[in-house]
C-alpha distance (Angstrom), angle and dihedral (degrees) to the residues before:
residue distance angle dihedral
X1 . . .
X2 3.92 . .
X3 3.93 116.9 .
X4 3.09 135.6 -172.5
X5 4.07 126.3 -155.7
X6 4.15 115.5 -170.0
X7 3.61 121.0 -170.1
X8 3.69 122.6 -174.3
X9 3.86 102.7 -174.1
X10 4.06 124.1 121.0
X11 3.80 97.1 -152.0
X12 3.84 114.3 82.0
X13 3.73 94.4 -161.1
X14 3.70 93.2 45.9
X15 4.30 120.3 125.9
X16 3.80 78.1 -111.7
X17 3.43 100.4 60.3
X18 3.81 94.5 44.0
X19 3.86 91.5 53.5
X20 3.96 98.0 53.7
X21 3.75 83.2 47.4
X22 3.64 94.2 58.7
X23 3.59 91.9 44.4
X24 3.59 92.8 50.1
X25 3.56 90.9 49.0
X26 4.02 98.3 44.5
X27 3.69 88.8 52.5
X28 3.43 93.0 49.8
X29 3.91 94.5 57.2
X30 3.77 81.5 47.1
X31 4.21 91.8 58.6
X32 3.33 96.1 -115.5
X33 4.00 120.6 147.6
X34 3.86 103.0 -120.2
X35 3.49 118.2 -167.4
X36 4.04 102.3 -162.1
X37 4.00 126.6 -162.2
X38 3.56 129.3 177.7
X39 4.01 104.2 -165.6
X40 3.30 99.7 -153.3
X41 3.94 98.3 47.2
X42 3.86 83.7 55.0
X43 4.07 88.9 47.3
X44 3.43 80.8 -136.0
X45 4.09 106.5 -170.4
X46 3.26 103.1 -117.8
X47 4.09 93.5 -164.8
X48 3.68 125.2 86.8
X49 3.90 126.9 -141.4
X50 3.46 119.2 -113.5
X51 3.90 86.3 -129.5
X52 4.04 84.0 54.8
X53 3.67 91.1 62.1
X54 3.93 110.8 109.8
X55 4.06 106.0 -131.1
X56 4.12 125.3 -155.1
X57 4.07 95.8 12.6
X58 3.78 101.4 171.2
X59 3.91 87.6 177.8
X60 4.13 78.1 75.4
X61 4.00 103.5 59.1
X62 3.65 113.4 97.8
């Protein structure tokens, strides 16, 4: 099974960071496929252009 864990925190040493490493590592020992990405490490942009923005997405309504 492919996984992926996401973290989106800007302090290495945070609680945050320590718990996606332990899940990454426990899933590891159980075989699993773990995709890993620290946000921040990637300086990812977290901000969307406007031209980005999907318009008249019926899939949406509810």
């Amino acid at each position: 099974m492919k996984i992926s864990v996401i973290l989106a925190h800007p302090d290495a040493k945070s609680f945050n960071y320590a718990i996606a490493q332990k899940a990454v590592g426990t899933l590891h020992k159980k075989e699993y496929e773990v995709y890993f990405h620290d946000l921040y490490r990637e300086e990812f942009p977290p901000v969307i252009p406007a031209s980005e923005i999907p318009r008249g997405l019926h899939c949406l309504k509810s």
